[in-house]
C-alpha positions in Angstrom: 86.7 -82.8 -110.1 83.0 -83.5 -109.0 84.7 -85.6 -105.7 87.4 -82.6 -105.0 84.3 -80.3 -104.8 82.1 -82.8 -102.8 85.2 -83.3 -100.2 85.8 -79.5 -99.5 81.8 -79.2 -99.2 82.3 -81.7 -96.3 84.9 -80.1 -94.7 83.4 -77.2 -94.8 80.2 -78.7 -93.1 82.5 -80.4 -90.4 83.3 -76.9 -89.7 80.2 -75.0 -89.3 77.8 -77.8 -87.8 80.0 -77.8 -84.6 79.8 -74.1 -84.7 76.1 -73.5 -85.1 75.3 -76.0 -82.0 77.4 -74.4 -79.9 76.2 -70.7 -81.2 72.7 -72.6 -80.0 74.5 -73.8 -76.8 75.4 -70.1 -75.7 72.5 -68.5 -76.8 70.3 -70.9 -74.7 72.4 -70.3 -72.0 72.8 -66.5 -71.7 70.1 -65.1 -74.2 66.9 -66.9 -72.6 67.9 -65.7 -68.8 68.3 -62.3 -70.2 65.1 -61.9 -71.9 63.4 -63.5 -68.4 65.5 -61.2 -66.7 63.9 -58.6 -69.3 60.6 -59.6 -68.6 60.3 -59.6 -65.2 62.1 -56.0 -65.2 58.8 -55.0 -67.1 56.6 -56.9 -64.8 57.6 -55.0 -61.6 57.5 -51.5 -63.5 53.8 -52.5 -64.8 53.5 -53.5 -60.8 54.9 -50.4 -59.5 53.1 -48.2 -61.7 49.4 -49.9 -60.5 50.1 -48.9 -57.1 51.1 -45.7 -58.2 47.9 -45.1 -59.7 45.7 -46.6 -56.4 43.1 -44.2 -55.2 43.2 -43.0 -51.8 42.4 -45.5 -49.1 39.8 -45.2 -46.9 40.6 -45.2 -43.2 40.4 -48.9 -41.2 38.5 -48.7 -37.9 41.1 -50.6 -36.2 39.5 -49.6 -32.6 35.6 -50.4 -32.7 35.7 -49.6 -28.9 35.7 -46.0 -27.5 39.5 -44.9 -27.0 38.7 -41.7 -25.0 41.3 -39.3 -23.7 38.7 -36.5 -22.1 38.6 -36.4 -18.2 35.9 -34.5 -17.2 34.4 -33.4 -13.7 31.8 -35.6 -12.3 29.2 -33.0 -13.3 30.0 -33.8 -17.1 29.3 -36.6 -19.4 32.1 -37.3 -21.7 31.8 -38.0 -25.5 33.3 -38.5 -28.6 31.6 -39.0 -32.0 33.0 -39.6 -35.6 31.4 -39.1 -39.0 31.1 -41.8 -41.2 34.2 -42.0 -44.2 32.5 -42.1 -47.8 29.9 -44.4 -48.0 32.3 -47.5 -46.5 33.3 -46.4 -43.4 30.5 -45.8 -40.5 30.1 -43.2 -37.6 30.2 -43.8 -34.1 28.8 -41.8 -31.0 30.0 -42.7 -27.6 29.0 -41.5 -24.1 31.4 -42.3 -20.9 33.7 -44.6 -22.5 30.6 -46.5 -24.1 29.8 -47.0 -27.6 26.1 -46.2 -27.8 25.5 -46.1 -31.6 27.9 -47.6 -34.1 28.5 -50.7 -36.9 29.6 -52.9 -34.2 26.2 -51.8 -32.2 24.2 -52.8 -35.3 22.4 -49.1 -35.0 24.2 -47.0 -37.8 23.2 -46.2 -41.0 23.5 -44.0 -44.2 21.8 -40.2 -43.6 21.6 -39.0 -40.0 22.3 -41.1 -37.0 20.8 -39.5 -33.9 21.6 -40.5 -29.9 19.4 -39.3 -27.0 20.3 -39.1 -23.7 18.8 -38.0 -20.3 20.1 -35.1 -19.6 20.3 -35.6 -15.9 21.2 -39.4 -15.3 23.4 -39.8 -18.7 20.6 -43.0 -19.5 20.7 -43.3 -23.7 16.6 -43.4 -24.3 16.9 -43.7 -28.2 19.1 -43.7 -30.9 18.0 -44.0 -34.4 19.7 -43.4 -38.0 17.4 -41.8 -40.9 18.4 -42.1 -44.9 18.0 -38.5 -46.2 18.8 -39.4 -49.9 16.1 -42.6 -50.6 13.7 -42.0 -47.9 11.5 -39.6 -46.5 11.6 -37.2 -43.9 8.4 -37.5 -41.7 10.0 -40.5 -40.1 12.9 -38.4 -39.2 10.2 -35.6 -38.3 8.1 -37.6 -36.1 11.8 -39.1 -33.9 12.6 -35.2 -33.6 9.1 -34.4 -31.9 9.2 -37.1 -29.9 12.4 -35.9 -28.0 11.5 -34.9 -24.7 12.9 -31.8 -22.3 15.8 -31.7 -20.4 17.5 -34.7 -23.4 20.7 -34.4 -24.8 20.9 -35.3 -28.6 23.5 -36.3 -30.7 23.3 -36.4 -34.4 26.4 -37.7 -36.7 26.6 -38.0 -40.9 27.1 -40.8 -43.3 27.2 -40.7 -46.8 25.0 -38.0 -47.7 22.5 -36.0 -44.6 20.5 -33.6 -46.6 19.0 -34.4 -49.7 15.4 -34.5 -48.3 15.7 -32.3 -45.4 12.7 -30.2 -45.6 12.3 -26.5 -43.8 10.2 -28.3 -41.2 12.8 -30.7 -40.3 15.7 -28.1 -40.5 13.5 -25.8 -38.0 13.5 -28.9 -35.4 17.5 -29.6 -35.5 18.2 -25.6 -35.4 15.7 -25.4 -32.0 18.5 -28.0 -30.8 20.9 -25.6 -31.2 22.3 -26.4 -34.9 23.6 -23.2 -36.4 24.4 -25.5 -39.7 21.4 -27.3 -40.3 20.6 -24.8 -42.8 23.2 -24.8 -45.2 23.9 -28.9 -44.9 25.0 -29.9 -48.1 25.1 -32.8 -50.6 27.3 -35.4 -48.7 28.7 -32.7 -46.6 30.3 -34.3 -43.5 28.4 -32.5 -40.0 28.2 -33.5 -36.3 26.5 -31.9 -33.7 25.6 -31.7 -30.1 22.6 -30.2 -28.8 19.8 -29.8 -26.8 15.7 -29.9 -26.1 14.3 -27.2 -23.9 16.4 -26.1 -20.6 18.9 -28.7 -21.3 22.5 -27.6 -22.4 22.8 -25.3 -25.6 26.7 -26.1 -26.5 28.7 -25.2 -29.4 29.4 -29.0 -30.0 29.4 -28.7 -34.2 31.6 -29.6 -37.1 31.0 -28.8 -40.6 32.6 -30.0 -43.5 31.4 -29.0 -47.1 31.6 -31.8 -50.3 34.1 -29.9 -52.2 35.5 -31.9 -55.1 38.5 -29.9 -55.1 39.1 -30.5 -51.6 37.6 -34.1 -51.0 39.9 -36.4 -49.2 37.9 -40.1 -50.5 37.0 -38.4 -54.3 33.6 -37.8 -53.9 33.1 -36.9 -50.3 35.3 -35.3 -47.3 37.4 -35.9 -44.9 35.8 -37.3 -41.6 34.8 -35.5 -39.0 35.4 -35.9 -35.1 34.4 -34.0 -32.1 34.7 -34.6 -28.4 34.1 -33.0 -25.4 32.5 -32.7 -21.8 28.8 -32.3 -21.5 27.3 -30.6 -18.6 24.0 -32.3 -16.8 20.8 -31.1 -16.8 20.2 -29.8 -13.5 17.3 -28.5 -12.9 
């Protein structure tokens, strides 16, 4: 009896030996391409859900030259001027198709950037740029005195304009002609265009408040640009 049992034991493990490697066989051969199959399903959603969730990019300044469009009679100077984007992205001022402050110029900065020009013969006598959140104002005070008659200036934001702009310093920009100077806010986006003494008094401004509900780049706005045709001085 105890070798009938032990032969049908064998049989029975001829059977199922066969059948468990080739269970193994077909498992390894569908199972394990599924699951990476699986897996990399997960990666991509993890992947598509990252990008989903990336904040709003900043804008690339492809063109560090001037790209100007406005034609204007011989008795003009033309311009264009952008605002700087967050704290990443700098402005730029330009004056007949030339770039006279900029990143590229190495004459930008955070706060106000300022461009004067000769009124009469279009000549750029100084441009400076003035950090109104770390440093103080008389610097900026003493560059605003300094700017003579018949001048053209040009002032354009970065980052944040206003944080120590005293009354005395607001008084100077609103002679220029600023009707917004006064209410500049906390990394408020603002360009302008004015003027010193009988030199042209243009409505060259753009304004843009900080609003958090409104903010293109999170924490500050959109930027700002503004171009136009400046009369000469000619008196």
């Amino acid at each position: 009896m105890p070798r009938q049992k032990a032969r049908r034991l064998l049989k029975i493990l001829m059977v199922l030996v066969p059948a468990v490697v080739v269970s193994t066989l077909i498992l390894q051969q569908y199972n394990y391409p599924f699951i990476s199959e699986m897996r990399r399903a997960l990666y991509v959603d993890v992947d598509v859900d990252k990008s989903s969730q990336t904040a709003k990019k900043l804008p690339k300044d492809k063109d560090e030259g001037c790209v100007m469009d406005t034609h204007c009679p011989d008795d003009h100077f033309s311009f264009y001027m952008r605002s700087g984007a967050a704290n990443v992205v700098g402005p730029k001022i330009c004056i007949q198709h030339k770039m006279v402050l900029g990143m590229i110029q190495n004459n930008a900065g955070e706060g106000l950037n300022i461009v004067i020009m000769n009124g009469k013969t279009g000549n750029i006598t100084k441009t400076g740029h003035y950090n109104m959140y770390n440093n103080e104002v008389e610097p900026l005070i003493k560059f605003l005195k300094s700017i003579e008659d018949g001048s053209v200036v040009l002032i354009a934001s970065w980052d944040e304009p206003s944080s120590n702009l005293n009354d005395e310093a607001k008084k100077l920009i609103a002679d220029l002609g600023s009707s917004v100077v006064n209410s500049l806010g906390f990394r408020d986006n603002w360009l302008f265009v004015g003027g010193k003494g009988a030199t042209v008094k243009s409505n060259f401004e753009k304004h843009l408040k900080n609003d958090p509900n409104l903010n293109k780049y999170e924490h500050w706005p959109e930027l700002l640009e503004l171009k136009g045709c400046i009369p000469k001085y000619m008196n």
